[in-house]
C-alpha positions, 0 to 999 in steps of 0.5 A, spaced: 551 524 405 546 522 401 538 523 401 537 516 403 542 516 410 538 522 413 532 521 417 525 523 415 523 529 419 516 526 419 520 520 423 525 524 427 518 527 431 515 521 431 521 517 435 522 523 439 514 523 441 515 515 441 520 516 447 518 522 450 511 517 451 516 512 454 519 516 459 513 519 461 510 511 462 517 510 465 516 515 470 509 514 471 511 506 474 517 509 478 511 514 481 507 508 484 513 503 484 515 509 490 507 510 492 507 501 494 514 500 497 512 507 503 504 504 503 508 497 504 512 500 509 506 502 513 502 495 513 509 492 516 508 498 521 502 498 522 503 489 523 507 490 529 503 495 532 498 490 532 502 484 535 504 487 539 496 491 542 493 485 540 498 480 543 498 477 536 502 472 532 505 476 527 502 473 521 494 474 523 496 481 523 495 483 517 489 479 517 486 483 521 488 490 516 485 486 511 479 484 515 478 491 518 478 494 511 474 488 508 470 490 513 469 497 512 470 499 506 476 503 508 483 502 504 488 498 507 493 504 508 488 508 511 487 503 515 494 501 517 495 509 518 490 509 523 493 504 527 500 507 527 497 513 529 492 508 534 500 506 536 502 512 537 496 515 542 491 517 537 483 514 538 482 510 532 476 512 528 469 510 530 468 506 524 474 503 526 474 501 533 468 495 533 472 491 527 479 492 529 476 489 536 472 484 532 477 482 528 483 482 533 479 477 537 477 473 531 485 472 531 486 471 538 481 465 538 484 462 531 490 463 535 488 459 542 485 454 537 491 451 535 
């Protein structure tokens, strides 16, 4: 084998350190692909329990997770935690009662609306 065939030490390391930096990016994205698809699963949840307490059609139930959040400056997924837990007997966090109420009959009344 001639000198020219091997590679470079110096390009070894760097196409090692290349891939490791890819891997790494590539596990990173897995991580939060992961953490999206549990959070969406509980907006969907959290969608149903609405629609069905609100006597909502479906569709403005996650209007009114946004509008809850907007509202309150709280996350959408800790919003829609706090309605499965609602769902489940918990007492929603104070500074969520008046919104969610607020935004179930602002629903409520777009729906009658139609």
């Amino acid at each position: 084998m001639s000198s020219s065939a091997r590679p470079h030490p110096r390009s070894t390391r760097s196409s090692a350190d290349e891939l490791a930096a890819e891997l790494e990016g590539v596990r990173a994205e897995n991580r939060q692909l992961q953490q999206a698809l549990a959070s969406h699963a509980v907006v969907d949840q959290a969608v149903g329990v609405l629609t069905v307490l609100g006597q909502i059609p479906p569709g403005d139930g996650f209007t009114v997770l946004r509008e809850v959040s907007q509202h309150t400056n709280v996350k959408l997924v800790q919003v829609a935690e706090e309605v499965l837990e609602h769902g489940q007997g918990a007492a929603l966090l104070d500074v969520l009662v008046g919104e969610v109420h607020a935004a179930l009959a602002r629903q409520a009344g777009a729906a009658a609306s139609f």
